[in-house]
VEXKEKE-852890 format. One record per residue (C-alpha): residue number from 1; x, y, z; residue in one letter. Coordinates in nm, 2 decimals, decimal comma. Each point is the difference from the previous one (the first is absolute). Example, Ala and Ser with C-alpha at 12.3 -4.5 7.8 and 13.67 -1.06 7.14 Angstrom:
! VEXKEKE-852890
> 1/1,23/-0,45/0,78/A
> 2/0,14/0,34/-0,07/S
***
This chain:
! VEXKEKE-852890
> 1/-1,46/-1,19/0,62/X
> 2/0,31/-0,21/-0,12/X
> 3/0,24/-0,17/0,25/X
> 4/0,32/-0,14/-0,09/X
> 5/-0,12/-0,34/0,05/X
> 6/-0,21/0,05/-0,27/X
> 7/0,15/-0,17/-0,36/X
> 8/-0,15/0,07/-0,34/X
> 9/0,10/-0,08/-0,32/X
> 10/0,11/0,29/-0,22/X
> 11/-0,23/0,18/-0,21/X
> 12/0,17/0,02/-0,32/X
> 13/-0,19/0,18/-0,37/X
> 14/-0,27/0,29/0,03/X
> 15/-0,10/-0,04/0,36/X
> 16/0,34/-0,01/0,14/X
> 17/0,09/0,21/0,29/X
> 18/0,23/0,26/-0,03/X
> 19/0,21/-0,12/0,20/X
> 20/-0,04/-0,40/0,16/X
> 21/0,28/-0,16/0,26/X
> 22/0,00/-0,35/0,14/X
> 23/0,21/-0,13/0,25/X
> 24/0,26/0,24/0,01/X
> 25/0,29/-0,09/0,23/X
> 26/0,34/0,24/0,01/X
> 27/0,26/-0,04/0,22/X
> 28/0,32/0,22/0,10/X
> 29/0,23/-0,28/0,12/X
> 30/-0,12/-0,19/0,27/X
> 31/-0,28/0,25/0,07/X
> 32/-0,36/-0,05/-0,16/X
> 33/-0,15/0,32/-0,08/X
> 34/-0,28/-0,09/-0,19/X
> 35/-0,21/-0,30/0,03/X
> 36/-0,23/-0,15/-0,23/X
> 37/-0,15/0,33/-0,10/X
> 38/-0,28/-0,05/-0,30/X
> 39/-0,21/0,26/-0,10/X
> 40/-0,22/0,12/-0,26/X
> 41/-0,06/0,39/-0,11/X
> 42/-0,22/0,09/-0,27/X
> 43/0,00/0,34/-0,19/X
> 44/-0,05/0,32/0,13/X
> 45/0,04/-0,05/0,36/X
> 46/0,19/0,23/0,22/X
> 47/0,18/-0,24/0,32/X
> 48/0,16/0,09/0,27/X
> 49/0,26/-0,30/0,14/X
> 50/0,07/0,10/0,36/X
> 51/0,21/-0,22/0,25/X
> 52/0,26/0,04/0,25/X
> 53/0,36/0,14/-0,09/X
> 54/0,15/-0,33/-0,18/X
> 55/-0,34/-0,15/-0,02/X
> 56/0,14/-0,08/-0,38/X
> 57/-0,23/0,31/-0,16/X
> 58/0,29/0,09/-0,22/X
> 59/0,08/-0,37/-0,07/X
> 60/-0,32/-0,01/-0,13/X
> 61/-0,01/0,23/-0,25/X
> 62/0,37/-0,10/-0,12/X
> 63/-0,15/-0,33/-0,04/X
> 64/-0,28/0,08/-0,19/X
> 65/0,21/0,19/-0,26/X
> 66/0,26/-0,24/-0,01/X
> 67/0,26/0,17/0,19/X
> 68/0,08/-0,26/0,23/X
> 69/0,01/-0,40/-0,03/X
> 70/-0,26/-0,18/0,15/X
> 71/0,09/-0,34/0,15/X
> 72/-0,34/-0,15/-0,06/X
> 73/-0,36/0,14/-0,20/X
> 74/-0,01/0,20/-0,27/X
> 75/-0,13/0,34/-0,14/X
> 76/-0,25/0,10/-0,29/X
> 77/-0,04/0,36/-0,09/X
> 78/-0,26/0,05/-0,28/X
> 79/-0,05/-0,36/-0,03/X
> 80/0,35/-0,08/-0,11/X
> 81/0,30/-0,14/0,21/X
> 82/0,23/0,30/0,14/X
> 83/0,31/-0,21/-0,12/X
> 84/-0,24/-0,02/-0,37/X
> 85/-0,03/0,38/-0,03/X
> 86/0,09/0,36/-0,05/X
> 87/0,00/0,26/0,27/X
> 88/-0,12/0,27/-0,25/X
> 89/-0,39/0,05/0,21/X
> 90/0,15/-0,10/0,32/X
> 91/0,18/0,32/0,25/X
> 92/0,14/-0,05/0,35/X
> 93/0,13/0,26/0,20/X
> 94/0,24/-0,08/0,25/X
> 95/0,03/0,19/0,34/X
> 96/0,18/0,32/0,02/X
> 97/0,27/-0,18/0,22/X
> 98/0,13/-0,23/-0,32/X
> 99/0,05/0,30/-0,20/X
> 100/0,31/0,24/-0,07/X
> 101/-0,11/0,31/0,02/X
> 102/0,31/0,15/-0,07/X
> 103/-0,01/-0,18/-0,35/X
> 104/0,11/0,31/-0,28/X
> 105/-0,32/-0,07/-0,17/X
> 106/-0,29/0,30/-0,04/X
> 107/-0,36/-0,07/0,09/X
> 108/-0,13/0,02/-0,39/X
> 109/0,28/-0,29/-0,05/X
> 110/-0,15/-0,22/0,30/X
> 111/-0,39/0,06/-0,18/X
> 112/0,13/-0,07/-0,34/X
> 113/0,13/-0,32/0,14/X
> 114/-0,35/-0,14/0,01/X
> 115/0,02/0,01/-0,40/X
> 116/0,30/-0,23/-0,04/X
> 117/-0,24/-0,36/0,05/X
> 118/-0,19/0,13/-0,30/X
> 119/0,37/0,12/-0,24/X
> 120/0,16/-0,32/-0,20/X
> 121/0,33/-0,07/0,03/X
> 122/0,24/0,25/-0,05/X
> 123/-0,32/0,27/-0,07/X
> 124/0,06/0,32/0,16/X
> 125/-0,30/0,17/0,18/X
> 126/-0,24/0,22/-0,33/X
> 127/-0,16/0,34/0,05/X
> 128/-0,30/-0,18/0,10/X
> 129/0,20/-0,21/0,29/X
> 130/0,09/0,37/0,12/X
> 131/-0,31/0,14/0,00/X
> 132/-0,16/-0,27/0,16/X
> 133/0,23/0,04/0,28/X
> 134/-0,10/0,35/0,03/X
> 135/-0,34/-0,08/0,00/X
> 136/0,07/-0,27/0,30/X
> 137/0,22/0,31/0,19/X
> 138/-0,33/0,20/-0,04/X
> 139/-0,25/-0,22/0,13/X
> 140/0,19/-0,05/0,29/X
> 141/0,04/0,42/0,05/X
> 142/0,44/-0,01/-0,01/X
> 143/-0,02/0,15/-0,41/X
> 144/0,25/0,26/0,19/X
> 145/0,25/-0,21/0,10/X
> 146/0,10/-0,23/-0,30/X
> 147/0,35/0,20/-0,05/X
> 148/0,10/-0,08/0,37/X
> 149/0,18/-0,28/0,21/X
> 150/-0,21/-0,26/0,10/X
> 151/0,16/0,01/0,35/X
> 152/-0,04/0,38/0,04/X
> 153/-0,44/-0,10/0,03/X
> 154/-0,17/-0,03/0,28/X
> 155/-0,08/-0,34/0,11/X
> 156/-0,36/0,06/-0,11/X
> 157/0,16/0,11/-0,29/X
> 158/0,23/-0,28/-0,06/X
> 159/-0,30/-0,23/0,04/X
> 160/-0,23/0,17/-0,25/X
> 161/0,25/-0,01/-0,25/X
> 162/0,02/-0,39/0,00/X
> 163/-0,36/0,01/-0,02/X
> 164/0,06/0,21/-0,35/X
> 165/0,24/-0,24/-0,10/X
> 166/-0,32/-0,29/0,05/X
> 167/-0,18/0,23/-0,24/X
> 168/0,21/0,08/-0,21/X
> 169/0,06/-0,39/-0,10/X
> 170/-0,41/-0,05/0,03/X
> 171/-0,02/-0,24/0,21/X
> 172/-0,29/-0,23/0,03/X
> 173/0,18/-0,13/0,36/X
> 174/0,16/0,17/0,23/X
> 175/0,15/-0,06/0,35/X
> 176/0,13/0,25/0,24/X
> 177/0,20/-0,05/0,31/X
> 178/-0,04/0,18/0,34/X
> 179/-0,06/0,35/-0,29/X
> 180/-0,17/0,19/0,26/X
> 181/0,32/-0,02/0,23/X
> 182/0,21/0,31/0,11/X
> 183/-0,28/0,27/-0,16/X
> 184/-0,25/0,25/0,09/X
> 185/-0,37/-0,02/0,03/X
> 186/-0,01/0,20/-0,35/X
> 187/0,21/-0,22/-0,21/X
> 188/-0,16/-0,28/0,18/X
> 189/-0,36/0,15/-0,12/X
> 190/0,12/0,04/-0,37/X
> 191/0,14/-0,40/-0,01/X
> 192/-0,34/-0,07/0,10/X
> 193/-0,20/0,19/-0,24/X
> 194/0,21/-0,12/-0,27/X
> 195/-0,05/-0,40/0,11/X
> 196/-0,34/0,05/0,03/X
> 197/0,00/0,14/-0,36/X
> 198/0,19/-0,30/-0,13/X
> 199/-0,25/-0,22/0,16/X
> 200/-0,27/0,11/-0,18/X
> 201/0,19/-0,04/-0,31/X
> 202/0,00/-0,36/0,07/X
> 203/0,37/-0,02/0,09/X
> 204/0,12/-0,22/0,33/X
> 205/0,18/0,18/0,23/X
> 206/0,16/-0,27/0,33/X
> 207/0,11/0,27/0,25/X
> 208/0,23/-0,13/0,32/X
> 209/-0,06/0,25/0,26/X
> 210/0,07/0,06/0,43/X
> 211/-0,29/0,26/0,01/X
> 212/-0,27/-0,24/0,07/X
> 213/-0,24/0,33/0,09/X
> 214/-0,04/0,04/-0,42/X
> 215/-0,10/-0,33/-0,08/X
> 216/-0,36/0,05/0,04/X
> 217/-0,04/0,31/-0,13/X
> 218/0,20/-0,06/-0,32/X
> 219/0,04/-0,38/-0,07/X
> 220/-0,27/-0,20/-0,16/X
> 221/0,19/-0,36/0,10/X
> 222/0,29/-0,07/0,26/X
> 223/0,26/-0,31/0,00/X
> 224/0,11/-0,05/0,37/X
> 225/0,32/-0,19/0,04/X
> 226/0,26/-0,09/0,21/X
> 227/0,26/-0,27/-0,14/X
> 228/-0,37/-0,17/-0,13/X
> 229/-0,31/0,18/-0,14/X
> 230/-0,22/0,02/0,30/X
> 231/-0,27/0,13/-0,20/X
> 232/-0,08/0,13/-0,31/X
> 233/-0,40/0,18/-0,11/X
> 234/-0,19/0,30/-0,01/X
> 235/0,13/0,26/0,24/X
> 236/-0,34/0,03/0,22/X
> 237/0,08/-0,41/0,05/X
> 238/0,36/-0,01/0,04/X
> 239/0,06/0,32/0,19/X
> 240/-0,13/-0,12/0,34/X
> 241/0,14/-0,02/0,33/X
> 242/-0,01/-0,36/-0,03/X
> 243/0,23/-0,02/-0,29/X
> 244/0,20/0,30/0,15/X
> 245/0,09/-0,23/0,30/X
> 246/0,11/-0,27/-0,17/X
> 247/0,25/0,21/-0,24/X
> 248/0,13/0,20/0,29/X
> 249/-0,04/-0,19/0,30/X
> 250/0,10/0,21/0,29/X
> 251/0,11/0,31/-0,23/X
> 252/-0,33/0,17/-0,04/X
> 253/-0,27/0,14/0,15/X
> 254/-0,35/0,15/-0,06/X
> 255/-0,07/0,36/0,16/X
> 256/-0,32/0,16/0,02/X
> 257/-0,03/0,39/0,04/X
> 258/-0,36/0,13/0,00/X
> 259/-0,11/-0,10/-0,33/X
> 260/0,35/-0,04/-0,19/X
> 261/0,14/-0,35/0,01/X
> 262/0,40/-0,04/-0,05/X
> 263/0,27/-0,27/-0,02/X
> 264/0,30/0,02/0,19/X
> 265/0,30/-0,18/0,10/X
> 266/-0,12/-0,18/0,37/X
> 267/0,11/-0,28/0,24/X
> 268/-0,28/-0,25/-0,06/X
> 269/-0,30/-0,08/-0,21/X
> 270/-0,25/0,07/0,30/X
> 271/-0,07/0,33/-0,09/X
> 272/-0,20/-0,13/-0,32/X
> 273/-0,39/0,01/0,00/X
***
């Protein structure tokens, strides 16, 4: 298991990781939201990053893709320097709350989007950009819907379309914020099966999620933070009550019902075995 204390130095030419952080320090005026947060991820893991609300989970992945300047450390995806590099094999997905959903743009438009990394300046999207995106609507089950709105979808919907958009471009990295927010147990199921697919493509997928009851079942590593990576390994070593405490303190709780085991919101770290 990797702590944030822990410093390497970066891995750089066939055995980099995908992607490899070291002391990573961001800060919204006088407030620090993340602290010397370094981290390695190799290929074709699936991780879940769970924290508090403003434990810095989105700050993270904004970050790692170079969305945000970092006061101190620095960033390697694929070996090379995020400042050094393309975004081309790279996808993040905000949350739903950042987007305009009443944007005029139709759902096919939003998939095809995923093409544009790959199109050279001033290139307009081919035959074969289109028909990629069709594929991507496909896989994810919304073929139907390609004509319509993006704000007139479901939330489950909405979220499985930005996943199409991450396949569409072919991603070899992606990262997805709170996507299993705001939808039903059925789109919830399909996200899954569809992660779990690029997994075993050898893709990396960083998931920040609240619904820590999943992690087990469908996570093969988990990063927990707040403000500072806490801990960061396989999910059986990270994902214990120990860990849990530290990352939410008071917040959360263990209940036992017969044989089913659940997290929940609590007053104190007591109720852990």
């Amino acid at each position: 298991m990797l702590v944030a204390e822990r410093r390497l130095d970066p891995v750089v030419g066939a055995e980099a990781p995908i992607v490899a952080a070291r002391g990573v320090r961001v800060t919204y005026g006088d407030r620090v939201v993340l602290e010397d947060a370094s981290l390695d991820v190799p290929a074709g893991q699936l991780v879940a990053v769970v924290g508090p609300n403003g434990a810095g989970k989105s700050t993270l992945f904004k970050a790692l893709v170079g969305l945000t300047p970092l006061d101190a450390g620095e960033v390697w995806l694929f070996g090379r320097l995020t400042s050094e590099r393309g975004r081309a094999d790279v996808s993040y997905v905000a949350q739903r709350g950042e987007i305009d959903w009443r944007f005029p743009v139709r759902v096919e438009d939003v998939v095809l989007m995923g093409r544009y990394p790959h199109l050279g300046w001033g290139r307009r999207p081919s035959s074969e950009d289109r028909d990629r995106a069709q594929t991507a609507l496909e896989r994810v089950g919304l073929a139907n819907v390609g004509k319509r709105q993006i704000g007139q979808l479901s939330g489950g919907q909405q979220q499985r379309v930005f996943l199409a958009r991450s396949l569409a471009q072919d991603a070899r990295l992606l990262l997805l914020d709170e996507p299993f927010s705001g939808i039903d147990v059925v789109a919830e199921q399909i996200i899954f099966e569809i992660l779990a697919q690029l997994q075993g493509e050898g893709r990396t997928v960083l998931v920040a999620t609240h619904d820590l009851n999943t992690v087990m079942t469908h996570f093969s590593s988990v990063i927990a933070l707040n403000h500072r990576i806490i801990a960061y390994g396989a999910t059986a070593d990270v994902f214990t009550a120990e860990v849990l405490c530290q990352v939410y303190g008071g917040q959360l709780m263990l209940l036992r019902v017969g044989q089913e085991t659940t997290l929940a919101v609590g007053d104190g770290c007591g109720h852990f075995g």
